[in-house]
C-alpha positions as CSV (number, residue, x, y, z in Angstrom):
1,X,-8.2,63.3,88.9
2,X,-5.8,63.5,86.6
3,X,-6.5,60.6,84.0
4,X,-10.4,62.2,84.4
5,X,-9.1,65.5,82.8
6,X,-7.2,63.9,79.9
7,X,-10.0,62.1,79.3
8,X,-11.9,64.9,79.7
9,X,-9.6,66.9,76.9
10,X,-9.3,63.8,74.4
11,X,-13.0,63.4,74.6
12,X,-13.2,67.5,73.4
13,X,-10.4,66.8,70.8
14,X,-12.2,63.6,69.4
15,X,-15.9,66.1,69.3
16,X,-14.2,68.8,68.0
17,X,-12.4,66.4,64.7
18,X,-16.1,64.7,64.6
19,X,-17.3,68.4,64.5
20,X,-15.3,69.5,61.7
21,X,-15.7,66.4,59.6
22,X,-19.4,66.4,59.8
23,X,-18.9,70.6,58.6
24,X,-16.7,69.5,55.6
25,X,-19.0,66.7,54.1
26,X,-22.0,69.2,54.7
27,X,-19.7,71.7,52.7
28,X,-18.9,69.2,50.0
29,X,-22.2,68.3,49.5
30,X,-23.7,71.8,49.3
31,X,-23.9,73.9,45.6
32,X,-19.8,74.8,46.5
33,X,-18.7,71.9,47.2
34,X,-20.3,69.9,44.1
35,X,-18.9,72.6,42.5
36,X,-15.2,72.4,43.6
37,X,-15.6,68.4,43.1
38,X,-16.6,69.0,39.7
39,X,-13.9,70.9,38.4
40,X,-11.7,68.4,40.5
41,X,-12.7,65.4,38.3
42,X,-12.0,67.8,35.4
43,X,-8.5,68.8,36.1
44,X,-7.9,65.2,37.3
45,X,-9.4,63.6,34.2
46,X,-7.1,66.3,32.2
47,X,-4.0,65.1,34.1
48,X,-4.6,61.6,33.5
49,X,-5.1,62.2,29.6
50,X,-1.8,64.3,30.0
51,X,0.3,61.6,31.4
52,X,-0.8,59.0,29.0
53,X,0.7,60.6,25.9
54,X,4.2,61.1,25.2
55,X,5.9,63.8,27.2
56,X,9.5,65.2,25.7
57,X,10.8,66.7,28.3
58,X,14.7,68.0,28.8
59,X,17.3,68.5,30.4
60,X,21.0,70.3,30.4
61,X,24.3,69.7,32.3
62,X,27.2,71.6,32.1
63,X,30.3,71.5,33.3
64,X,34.1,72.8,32.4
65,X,36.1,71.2,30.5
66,X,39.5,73.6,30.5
67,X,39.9,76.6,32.4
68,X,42.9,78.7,31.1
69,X,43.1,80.0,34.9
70,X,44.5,76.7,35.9
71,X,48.1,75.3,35.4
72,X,46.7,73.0,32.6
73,X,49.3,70.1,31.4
74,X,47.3,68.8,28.8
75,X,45.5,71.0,25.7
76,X,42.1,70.4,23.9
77,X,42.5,70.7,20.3
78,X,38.8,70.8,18.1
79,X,39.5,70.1,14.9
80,X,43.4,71.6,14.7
81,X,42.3,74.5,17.0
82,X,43.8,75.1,20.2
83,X,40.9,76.1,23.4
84,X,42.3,77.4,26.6
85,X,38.6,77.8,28.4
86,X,35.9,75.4,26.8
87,X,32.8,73.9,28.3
88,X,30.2,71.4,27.6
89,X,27.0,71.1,27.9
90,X,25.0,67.7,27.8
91,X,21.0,68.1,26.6
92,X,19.0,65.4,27.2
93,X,16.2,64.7,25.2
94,X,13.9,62.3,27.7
95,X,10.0,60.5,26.8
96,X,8.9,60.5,30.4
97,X,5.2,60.0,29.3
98,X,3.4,56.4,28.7
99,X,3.4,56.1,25.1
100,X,5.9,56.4,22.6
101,X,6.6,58.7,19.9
102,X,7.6,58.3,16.8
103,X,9.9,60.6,14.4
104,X,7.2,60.3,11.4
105,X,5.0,62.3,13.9
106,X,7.3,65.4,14.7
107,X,6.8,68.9,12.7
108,X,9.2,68.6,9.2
109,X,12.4,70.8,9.2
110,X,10.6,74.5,8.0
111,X,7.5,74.2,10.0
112,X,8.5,73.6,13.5
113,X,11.1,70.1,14.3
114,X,12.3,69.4,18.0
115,X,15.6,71.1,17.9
116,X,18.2,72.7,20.5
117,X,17.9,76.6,19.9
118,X,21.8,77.7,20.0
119,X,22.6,81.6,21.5
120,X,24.5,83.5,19.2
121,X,27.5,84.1,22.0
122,X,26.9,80.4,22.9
123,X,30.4,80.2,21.0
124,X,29.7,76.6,19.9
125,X,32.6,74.7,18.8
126,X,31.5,71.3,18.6
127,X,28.2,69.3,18.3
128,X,28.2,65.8,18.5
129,X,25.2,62.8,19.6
130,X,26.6,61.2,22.8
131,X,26.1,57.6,22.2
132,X,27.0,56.7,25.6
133,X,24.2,58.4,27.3
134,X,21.9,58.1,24.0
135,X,19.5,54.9,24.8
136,X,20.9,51.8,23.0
137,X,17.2,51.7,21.5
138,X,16.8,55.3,20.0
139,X,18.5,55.8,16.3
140,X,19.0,59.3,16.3
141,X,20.6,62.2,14.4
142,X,21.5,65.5,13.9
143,X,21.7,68.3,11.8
144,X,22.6,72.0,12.0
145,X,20.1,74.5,10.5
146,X,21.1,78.0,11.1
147,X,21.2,78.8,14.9
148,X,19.8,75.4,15.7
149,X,20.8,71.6,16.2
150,X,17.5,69.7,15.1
151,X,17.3,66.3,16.2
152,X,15.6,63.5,13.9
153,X,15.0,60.2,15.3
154,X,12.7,57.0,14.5
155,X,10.8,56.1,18.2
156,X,11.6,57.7,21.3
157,X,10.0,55.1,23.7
158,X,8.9,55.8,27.2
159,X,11.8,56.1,30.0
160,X,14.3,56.3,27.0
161,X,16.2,59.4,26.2
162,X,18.6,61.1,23.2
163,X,22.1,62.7,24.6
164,X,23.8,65.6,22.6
165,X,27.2,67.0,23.4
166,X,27.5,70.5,22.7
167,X,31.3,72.0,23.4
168,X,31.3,76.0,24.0
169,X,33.0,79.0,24.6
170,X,30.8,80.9,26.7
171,X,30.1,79.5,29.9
172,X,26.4,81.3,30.0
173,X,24.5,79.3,27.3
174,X,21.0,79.1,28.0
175,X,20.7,76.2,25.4
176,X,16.5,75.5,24.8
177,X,14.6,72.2,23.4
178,X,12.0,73.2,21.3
179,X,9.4,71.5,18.5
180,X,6.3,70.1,18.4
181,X,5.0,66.5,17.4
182,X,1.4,64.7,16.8
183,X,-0.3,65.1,20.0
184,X,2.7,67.7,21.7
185,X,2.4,71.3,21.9
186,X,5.5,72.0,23.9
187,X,8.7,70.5,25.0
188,X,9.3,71.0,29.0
189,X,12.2,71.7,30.7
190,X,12.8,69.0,33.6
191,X,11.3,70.4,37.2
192,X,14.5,71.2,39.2
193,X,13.9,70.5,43.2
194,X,13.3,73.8,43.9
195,X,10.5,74.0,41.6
196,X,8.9,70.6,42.9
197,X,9.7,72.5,46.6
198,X,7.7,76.0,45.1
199,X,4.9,73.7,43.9
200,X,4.5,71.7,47.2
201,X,4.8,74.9,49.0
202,X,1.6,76.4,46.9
203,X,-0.3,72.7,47.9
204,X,0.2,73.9,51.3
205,X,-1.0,77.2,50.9
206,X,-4.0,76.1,48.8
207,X,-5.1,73.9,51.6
208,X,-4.9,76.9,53.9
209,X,-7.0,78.9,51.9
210,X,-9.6,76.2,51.6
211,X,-9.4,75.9,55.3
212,X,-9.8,79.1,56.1
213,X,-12.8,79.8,53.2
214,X,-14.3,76.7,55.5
215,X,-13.7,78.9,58.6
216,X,-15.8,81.7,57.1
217,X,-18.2,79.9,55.5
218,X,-18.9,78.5,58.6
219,X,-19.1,81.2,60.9
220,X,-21.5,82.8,57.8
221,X,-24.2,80.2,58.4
222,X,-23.7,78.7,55.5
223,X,-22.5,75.1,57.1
């Protein structure tokens, strides 16, 4: 009797999936649904022109270098001067698209150059290109102009990335990439996890909305 009612149930279960399948693919070929697919294909076709042109994208770490709260047995002189509390903060310049880019194609200095936009209470010290976190490929340089650290370079090939060293006062920086280049509207700050959580979380909720738009679309007639 037993095995007969799980049979029973798994047999309900298996009509009830076949059900709902048999609903969705009526759905998706309805007016909606062709709809929905069609700006699907858009959005993807978008996304895969997206990913297969350069795409700058940074990143910053910062950390402490001195604190003048500690019983410090060693001192940090930048050029002759004496820093009780200094920090530094690493930007990293990254190509994480599928083609490369090269420095003839980014904005001239005047118009809009990819550059590191400096806070005025940033209390910068020290700017320097860290060569050991620079990719051996890139040939890259620097050079202030006014409150900015622009960044000149020849290619910046995919998966290959330009490191600066910036040594502050204030331990709130808030230190920015931004530029332009051929084919580049706007330099993106790496996701952090809990943006790639907040986007993953929206997925979710996007298929419970189409779920439930399913739910009264069917109970509507119009499955």
């Amino acid at each position: 009797m037993k095995k007969t009612r799980r049979t029973s149930k798994a047999a309900k279960r298996n009509t009830a999936v076949r059900k709902f399948l048999i609903k969705l693919w009526n759905f998706l070929i309805s007016n909606v649904g062709a709809f929905i697919i069609g700006i699907s294909a858009l959005l993807i076709g978008l996304y895969q022109y997206y990913v297969n042109r350069p795409i700058i994208e940074y990143d910053t770490i910062t950390h402490n270098v001195i604190s003048s709260q500690n019983n410090n047995h060693f001192q940090i002189l930048v050029e002759g001067k004496n820093y009780p509390d200094l920090y530094q903060t690493i930007v990293l310049l990254e190509n994480n698209g599928q083609q490369p880019l090269a420095g003839s194609d980014v904005s001239k200095i005047g118009h809009d150059p990819i550059r590191i936009i400096i806070p005025k209470d940033a209390g910068v010290v020290h700017v320097t290109l860290d060569r050991t976190l620079t990719s051996p490929s890139v040939s890259a340089h620097l050079q202030m102009e006014k409150q900015s650290i622009i960044i000149t370079f020849d290619f910046l090939n995919p998966e290959t990335q330009i490191a600066v060293s910036i040594l502050h006062t204030n331990p709130q920086t808030g230190f920015k990439v931004v530029g332009s280049a051929l084919g580049i509207n706007s330099i993106n700050h790496v996701l952090t996890d809990r943006q790639w959580l907040e986007i993953a979380i929206a997925m979710m909720a996007l298929i419970w909305l189409l779920t439930v738009i399913l739910g009264v679309l069917d109970r509507k007639g119009y499955l």
